[in-house]
Backbone bond lengths (Angstrom), bond angles and torsions (degrees), N, CA, C in turn:
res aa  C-N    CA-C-N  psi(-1)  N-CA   C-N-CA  omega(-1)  CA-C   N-CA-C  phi
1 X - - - 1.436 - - 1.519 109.53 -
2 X 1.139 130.81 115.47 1.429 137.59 170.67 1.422 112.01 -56.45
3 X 1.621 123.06 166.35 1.217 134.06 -170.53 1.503 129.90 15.90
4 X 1.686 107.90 29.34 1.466 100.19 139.92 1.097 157.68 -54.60
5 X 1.721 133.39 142.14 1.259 109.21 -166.39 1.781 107.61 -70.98
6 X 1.575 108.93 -175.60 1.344 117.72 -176.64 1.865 97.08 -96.62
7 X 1.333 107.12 115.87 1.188 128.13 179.12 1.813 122.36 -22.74
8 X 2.119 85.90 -47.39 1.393 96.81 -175.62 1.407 109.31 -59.98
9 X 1.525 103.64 -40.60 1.582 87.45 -154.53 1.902 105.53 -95.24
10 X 1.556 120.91 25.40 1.319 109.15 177.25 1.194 132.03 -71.28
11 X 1.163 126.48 168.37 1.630 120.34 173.62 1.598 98.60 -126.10
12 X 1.305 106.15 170.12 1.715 102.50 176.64 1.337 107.91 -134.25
13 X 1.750 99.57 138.84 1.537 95.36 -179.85 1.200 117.27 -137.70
14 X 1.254 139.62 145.54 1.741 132.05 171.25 0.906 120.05 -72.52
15 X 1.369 119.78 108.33 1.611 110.98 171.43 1.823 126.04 -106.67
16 X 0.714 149.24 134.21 1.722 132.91 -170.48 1.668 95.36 -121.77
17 X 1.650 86.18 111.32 1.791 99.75 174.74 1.791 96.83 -100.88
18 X 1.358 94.18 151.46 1.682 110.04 154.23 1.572 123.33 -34.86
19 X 1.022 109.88 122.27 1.979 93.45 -178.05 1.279 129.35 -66.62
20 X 1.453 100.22 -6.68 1.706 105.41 157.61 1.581 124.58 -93.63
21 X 1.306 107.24 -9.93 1.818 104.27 164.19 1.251 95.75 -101.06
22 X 1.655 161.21 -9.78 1.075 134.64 159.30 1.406 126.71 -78.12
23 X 1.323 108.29 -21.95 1.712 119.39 161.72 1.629 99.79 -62.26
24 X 1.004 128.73 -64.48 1.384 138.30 -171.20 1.781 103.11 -48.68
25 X 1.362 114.41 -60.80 1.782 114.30 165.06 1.332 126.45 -50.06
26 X 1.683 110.48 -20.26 1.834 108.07 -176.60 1.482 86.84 -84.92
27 X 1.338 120.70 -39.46 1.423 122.18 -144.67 1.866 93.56 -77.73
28 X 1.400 119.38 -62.39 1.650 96.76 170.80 1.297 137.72 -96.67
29 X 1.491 93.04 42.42 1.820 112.96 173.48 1.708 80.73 -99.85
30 X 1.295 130.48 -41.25 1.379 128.70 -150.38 1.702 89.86 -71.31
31 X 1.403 118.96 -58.92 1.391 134.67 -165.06 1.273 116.93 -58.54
32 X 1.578 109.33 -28.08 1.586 107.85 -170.02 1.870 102.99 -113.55
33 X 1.511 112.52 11.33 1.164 139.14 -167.64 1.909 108.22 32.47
34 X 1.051 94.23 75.62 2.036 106.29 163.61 1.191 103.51 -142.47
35 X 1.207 107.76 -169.49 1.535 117.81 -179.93 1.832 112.97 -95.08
36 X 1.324 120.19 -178.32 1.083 133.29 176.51 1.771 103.78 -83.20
37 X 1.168 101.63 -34.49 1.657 104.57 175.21 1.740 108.52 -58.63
38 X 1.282 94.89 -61.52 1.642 97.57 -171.39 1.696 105.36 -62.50
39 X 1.389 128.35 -38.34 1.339 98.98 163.84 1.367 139.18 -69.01
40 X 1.182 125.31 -18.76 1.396 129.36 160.52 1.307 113.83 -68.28
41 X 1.492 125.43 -29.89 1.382 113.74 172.37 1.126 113.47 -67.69
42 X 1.230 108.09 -39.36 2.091 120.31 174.74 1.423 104.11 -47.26
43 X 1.247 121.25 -54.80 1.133 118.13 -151.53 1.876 101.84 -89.09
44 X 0.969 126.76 -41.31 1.698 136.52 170.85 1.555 82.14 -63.29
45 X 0.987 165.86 -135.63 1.735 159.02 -152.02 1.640 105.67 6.51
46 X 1.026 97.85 -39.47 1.864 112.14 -166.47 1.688 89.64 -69.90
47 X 1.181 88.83 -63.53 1.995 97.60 -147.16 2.075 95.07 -68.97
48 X 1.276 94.52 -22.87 1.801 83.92 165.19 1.213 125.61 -102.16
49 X 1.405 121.49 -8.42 1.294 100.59 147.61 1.507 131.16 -97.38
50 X 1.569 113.33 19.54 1.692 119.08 153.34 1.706 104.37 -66.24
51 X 1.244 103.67 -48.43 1.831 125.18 -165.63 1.467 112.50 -50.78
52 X 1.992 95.71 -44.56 1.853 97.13 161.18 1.391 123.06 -62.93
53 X 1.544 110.32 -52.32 0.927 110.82 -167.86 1.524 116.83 -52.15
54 X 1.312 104.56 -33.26 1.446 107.91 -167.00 1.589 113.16 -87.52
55 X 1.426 111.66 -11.75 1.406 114.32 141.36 1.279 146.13 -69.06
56 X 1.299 95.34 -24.88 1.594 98.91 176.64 1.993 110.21 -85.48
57 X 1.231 110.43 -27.41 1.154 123.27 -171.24 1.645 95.91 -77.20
58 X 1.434 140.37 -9.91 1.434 141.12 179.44 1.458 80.39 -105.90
59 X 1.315 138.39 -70.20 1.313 98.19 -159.07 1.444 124.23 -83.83
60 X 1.443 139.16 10.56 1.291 141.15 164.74 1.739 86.71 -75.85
61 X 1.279 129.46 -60.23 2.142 116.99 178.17 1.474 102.25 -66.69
62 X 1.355 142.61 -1.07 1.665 115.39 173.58 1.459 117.51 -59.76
63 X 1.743 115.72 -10.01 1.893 100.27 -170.96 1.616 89.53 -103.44
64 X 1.521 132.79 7.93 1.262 117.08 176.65 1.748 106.21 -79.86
65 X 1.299 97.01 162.37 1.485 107.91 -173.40 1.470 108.39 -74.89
66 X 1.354 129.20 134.96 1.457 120.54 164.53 1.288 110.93 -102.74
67 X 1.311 113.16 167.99 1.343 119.11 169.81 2.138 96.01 -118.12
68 X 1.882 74.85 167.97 1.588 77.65 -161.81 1.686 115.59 -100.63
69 X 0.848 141.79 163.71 1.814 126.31 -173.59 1.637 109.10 -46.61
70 X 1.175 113.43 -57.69 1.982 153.10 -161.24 2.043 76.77 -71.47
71 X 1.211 101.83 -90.85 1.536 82.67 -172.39 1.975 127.21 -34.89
72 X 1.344 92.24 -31.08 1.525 76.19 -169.65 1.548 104.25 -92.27
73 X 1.071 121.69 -30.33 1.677 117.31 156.20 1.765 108.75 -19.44
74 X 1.906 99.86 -66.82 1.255 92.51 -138.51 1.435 93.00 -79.17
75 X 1.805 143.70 -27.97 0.874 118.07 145.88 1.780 155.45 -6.37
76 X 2.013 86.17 -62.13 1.651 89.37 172.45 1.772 110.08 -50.31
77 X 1.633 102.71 -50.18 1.646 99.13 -150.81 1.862 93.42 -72.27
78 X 1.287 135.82 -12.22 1.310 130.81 175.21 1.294 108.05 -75.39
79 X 1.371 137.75 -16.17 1.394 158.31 -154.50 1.797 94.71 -114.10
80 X 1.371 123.49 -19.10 1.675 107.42 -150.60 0.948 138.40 86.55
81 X 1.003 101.13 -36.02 2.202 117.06 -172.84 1.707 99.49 -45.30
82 X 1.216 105.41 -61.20 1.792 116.12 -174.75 1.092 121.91 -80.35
């Protein structure tokens, strides 16, 4: 089986999926021939490194200026827009 993890270094965890996303995980673990492990690891790898990214990208914008909801309201209607 290709891109399994290395035995030594696994950890084990319980997870309880829906019985229609775990049918769905045997079914393209079967197709893309890996396991159900390695796609959930694939996929938890994925969704934390969106989670960095999307941290690092707030704090490189935390020294930009925001504007506030109430300010930009009252703008539009001083502007016309509203």
């Amino acid at each position: 089986m290709p891109n399994t993890l290395d035995a030594s270094l696994d950890k084990r965890a319980t997870v309880y999926f829906e019985p229609e996303v775990h049918r769905a995980l045997r079914i393209k673990a079967a197709e893309v021939d890996t396991s159900v492990s390695h796609l959930v690891n694939q996929a938890v790898k994925l969704a934390l490194a969106e989670d960095a990214a999307d941290l690092e990208l707030a704090n490189v914008r935390a020294g930009e200026p925001g504007t506030y909801f109430a300010e930009l309201v009252k703008d539009l209607k001083v502007r016309g827009k509203l």
